[in-house]
ZADO-1210 file (C-alpha; in nm, 4 decimals, padded with zeros to 6 digits):
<atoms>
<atom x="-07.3116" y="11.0323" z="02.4932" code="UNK" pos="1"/>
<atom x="-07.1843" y="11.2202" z="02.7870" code="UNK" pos="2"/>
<atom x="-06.9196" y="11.3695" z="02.5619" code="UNK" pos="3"/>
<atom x="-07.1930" y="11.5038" z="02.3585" code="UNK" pos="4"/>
<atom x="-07.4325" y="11.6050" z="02.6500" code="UNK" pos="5"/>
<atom x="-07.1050" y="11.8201" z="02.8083" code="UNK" pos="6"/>
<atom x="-07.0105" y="11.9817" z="02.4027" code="UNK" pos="7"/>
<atom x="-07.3873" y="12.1074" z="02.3742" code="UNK" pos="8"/>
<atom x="-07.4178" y="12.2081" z="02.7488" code="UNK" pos="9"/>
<atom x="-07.0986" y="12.4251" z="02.6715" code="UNK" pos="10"/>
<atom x="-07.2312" y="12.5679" z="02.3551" code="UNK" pos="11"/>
<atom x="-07.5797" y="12.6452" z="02.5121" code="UNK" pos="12"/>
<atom x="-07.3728" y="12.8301" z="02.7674" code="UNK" pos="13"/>
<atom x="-07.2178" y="13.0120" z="02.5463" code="UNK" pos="14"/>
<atom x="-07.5201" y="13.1493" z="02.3629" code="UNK" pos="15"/>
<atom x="-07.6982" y="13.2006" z="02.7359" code="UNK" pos="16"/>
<atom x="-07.3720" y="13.4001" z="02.7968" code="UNK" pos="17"/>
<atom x="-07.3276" y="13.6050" z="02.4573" code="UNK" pos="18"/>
<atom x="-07.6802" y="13.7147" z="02.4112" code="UNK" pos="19"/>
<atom x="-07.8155" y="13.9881" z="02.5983" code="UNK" pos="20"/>
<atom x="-08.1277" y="13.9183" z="02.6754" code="UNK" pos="21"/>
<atom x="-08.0565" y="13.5630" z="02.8026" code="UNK" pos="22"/>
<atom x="-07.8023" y="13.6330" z="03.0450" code="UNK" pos="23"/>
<atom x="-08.0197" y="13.5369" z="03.3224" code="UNK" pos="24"/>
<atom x="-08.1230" y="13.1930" z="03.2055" code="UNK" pos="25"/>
<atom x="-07.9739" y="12.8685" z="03.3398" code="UNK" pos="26"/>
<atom x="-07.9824" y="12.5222" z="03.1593" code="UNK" pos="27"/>
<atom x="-08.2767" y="12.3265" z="03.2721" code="UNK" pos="28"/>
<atom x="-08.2276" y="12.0186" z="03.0931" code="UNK" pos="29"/>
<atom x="-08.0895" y="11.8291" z="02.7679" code="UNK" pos="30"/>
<atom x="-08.2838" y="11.5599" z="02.5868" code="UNK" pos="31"/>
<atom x="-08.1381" y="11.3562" z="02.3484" code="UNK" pos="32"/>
<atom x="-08.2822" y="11.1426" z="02.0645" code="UNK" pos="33"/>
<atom x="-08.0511" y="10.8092" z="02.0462" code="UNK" pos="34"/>
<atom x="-08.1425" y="10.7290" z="01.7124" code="UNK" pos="35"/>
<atom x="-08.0537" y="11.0684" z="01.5256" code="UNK" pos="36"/>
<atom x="-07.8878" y="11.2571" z="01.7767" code="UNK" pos="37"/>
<atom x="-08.1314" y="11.5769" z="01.8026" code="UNK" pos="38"/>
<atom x="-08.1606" y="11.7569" z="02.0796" code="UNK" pos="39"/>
<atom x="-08.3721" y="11.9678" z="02.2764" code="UNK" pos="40"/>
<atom x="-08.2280" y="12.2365" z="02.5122" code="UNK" pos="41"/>
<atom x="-08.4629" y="12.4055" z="02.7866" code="UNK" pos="42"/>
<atom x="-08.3481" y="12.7280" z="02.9728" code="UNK" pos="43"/>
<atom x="-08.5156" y="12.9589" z="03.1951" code="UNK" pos="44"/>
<atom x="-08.4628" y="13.2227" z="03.4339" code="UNK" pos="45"/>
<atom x="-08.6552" y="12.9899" z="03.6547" code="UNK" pos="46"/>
<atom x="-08.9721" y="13.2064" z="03.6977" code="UNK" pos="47"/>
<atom x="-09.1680" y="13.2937" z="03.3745" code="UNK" pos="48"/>
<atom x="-08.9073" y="13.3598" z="03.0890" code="UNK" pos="49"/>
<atom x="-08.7925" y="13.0010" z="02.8961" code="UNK" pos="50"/>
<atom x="-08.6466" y="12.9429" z="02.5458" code="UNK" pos="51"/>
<atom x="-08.5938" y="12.5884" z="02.3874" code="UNK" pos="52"/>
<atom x="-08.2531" y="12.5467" z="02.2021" code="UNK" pos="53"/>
<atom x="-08.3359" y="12.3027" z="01.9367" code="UNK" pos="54"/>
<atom x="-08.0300" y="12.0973" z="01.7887" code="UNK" pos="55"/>
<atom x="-08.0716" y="11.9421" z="01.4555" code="UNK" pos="56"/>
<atom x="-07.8655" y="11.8015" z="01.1685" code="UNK" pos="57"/>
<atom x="-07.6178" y="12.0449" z="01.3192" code="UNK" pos="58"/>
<atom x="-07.7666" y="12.3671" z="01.3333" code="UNK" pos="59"/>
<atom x="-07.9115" y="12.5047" z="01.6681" code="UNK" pos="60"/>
<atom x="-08.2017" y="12.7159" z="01.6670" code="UNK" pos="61"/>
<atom x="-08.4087" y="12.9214" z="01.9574" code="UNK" pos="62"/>
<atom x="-08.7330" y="12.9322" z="02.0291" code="UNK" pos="63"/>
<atom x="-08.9084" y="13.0959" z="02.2677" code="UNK" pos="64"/>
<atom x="-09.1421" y="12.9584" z="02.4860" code="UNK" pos="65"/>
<atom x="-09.4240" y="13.1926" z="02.6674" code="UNK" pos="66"/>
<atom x="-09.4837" y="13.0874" z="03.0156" code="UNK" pos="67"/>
<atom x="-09.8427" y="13.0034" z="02.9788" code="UNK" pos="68"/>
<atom x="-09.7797" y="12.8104" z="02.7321" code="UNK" pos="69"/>
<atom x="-09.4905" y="12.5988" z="02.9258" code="UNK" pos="70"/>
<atom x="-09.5741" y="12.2655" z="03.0764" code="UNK" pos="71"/>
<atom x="-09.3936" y="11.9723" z="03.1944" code="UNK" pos="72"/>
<atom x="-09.6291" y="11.7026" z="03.0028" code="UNK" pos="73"/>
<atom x="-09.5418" y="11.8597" z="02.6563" code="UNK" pos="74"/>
<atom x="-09.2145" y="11.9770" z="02.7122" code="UNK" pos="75"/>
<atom x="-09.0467" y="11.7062" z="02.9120" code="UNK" pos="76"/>
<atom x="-09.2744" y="11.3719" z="02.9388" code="UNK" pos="77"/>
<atom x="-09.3902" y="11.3761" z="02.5562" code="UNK" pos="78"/>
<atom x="-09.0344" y="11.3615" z="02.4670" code="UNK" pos="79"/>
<atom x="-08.9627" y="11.1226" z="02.7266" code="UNK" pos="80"/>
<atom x="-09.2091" y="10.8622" z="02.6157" code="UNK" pos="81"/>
<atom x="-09.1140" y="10.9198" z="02.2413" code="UNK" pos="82"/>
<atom x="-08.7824" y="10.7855" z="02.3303" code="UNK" pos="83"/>
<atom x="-08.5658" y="11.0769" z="02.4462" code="UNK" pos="84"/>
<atom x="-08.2881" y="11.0358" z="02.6901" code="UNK" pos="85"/>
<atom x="-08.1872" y="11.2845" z="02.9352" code="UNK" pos="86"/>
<atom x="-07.8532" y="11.3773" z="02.9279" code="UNK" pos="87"/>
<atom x="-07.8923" y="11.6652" z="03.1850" code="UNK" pos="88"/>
<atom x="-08.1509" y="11.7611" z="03.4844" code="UNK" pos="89"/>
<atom x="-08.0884" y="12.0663" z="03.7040" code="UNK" pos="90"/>
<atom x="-08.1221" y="11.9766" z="04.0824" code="UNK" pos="91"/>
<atom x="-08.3478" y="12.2556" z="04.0768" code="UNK" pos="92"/>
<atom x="-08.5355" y="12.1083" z="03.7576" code="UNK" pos="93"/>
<atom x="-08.5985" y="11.8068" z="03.9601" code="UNK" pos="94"/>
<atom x="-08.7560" y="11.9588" z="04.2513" code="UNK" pos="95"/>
<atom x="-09.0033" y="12.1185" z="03.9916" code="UNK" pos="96"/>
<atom x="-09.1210" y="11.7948" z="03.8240" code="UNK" pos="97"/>
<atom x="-09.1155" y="11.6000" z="04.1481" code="UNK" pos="98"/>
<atom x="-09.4049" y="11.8834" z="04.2549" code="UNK" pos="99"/>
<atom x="-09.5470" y="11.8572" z="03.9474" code="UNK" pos="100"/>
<atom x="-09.6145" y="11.4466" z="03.9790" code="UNK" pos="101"/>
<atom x="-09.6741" y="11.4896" z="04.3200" code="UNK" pos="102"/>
<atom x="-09.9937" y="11.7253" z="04.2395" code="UNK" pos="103"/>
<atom x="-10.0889" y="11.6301" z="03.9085" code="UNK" pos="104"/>
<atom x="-09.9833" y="11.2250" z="03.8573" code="UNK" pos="105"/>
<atom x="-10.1857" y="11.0331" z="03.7690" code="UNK" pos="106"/>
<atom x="-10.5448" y="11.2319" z="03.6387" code="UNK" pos="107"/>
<atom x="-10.3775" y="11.4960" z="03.4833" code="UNK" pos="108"/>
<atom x="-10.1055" y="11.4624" z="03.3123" code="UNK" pos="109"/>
<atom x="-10.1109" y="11.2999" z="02.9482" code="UNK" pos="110"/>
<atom x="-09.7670" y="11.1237" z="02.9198" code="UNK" pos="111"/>
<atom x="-09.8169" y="10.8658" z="03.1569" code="UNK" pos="112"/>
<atom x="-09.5032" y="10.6621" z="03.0274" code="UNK" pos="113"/>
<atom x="-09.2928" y="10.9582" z="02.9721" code="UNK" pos="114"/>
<atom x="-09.3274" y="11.0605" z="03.3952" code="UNK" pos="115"/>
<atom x="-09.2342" y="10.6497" z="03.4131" code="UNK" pos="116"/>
<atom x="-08.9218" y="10.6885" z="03.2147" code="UNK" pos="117"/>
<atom x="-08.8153" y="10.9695" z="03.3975" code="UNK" pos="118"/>
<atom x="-08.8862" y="10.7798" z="03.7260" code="UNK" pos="119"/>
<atom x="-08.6495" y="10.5454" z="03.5801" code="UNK" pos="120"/>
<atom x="-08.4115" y="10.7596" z="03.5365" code="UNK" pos="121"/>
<atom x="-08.3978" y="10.9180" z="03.9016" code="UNK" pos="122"/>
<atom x="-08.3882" y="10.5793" z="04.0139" code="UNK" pos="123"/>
<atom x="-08.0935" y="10.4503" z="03.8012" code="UNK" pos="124"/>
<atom x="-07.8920" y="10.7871" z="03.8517" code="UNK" pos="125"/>
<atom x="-08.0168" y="10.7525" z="04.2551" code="UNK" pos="126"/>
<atom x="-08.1873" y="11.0950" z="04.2396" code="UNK" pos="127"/>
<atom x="-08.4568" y="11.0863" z="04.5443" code="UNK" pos="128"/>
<atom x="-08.6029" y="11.3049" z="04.8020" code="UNK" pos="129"/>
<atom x="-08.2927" y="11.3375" z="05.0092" code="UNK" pos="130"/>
<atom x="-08.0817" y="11.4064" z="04.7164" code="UNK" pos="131"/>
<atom x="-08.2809" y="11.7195" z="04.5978" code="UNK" pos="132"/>
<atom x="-08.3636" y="11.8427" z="04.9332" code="UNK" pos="133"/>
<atom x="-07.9950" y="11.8166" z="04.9865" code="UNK" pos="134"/>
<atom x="-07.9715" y="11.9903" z="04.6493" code="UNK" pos="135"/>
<atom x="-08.1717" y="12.2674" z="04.6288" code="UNK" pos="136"/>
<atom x="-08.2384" y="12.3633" z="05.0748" code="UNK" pos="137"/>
<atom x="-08.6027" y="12.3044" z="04.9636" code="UNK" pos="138"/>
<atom x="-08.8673" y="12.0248" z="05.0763" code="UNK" pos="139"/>
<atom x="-08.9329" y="11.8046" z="04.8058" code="UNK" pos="140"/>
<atom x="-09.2794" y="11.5860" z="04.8075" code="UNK" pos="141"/>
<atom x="-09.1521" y="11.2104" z="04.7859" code="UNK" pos="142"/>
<atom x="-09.3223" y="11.0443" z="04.5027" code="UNK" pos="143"/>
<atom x="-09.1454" y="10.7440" z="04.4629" code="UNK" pos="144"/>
<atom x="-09.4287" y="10.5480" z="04.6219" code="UNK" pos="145"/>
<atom x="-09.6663" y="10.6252" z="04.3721" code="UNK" pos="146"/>
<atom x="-09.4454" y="10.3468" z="04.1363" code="UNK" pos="147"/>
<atom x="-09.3357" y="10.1436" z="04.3564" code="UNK" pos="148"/>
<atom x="-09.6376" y="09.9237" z="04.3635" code="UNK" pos="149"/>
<atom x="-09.6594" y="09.9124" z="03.9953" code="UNK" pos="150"/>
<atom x="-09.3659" y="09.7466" z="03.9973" code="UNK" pos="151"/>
<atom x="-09.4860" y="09.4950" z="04.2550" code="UNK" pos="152"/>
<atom x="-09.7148" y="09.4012" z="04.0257" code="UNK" pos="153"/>
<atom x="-09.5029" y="09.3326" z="03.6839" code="UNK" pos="154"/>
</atoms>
């Protein structure tokens, strides 16, 4: 999988690079789906301009995605908890959904299992506080505490 996740971070690159008008826009993340191999490519410019790089039966194409409409429940958690796998998470991705638990986990966010899969993930891949404030220079909420007694009680 990693050999994939680098070939499609390359290629989004590439088209980030080669089109005008999304020169500005990093890669925020890659989700994968295991059992077909489709993938979903979000980059921004980090403030209100996103388009999602859709890969499927090996064709690629772009949508884009109007700020207002952007969330991390749809865009990230729903495809977490329908199975996704991340195969890349900016540092500066991280500190952005670690705000967004910290202010909106539990009552408002939809994808409960989605947030615990990616909680998961930071914890297998040791991705905490210290690592993104070491990351990104920025103070990052800790929300690791919110799941830790959940787990206690499994």
């Amino acid at each position: 999988m990693k050999d994939k996740v680098q070939e499609i971070y390359n290629d989004a690159s590439e088209y980030l690079k080669d089109n005008i008008e999304h020169q500005n826009k990093q890669i925020d993340y890659i989700l994968i789906n295991p059992s077909n191999d489709e993938l979903w490519v979000m980059c921004s410019d980090g403030v209100d301009t996103a388009i999602e790089l859709h890969y499927k039966d090996g064709m690629m194409k772009n949508n884009y995605v109007p700020e207002w409409d952007y969330n991390f429940d749809y865009y990230v958690y729903n495809l977490l908890e329908d199975g996704y796998k991340i195969g890349y998470i900016s540092d500066g991705l991280h500190y952005s959904l670690w705000n967004s638990i910290h202010e909106l986990y539990p009552d408002d966010i939809e994808f409960k299992n989605g947030v615990k899969n990616y909680i998961k993930y930071c914890k297998n891949n040791h991705i905490n506080k210290d690592y993104i404030d070491k990351k990104t220079n920025l103070d990052t909420p800790d929300i690791m505490h919110l799941f830790q007694n959940k787990e206690r009680e499994r």
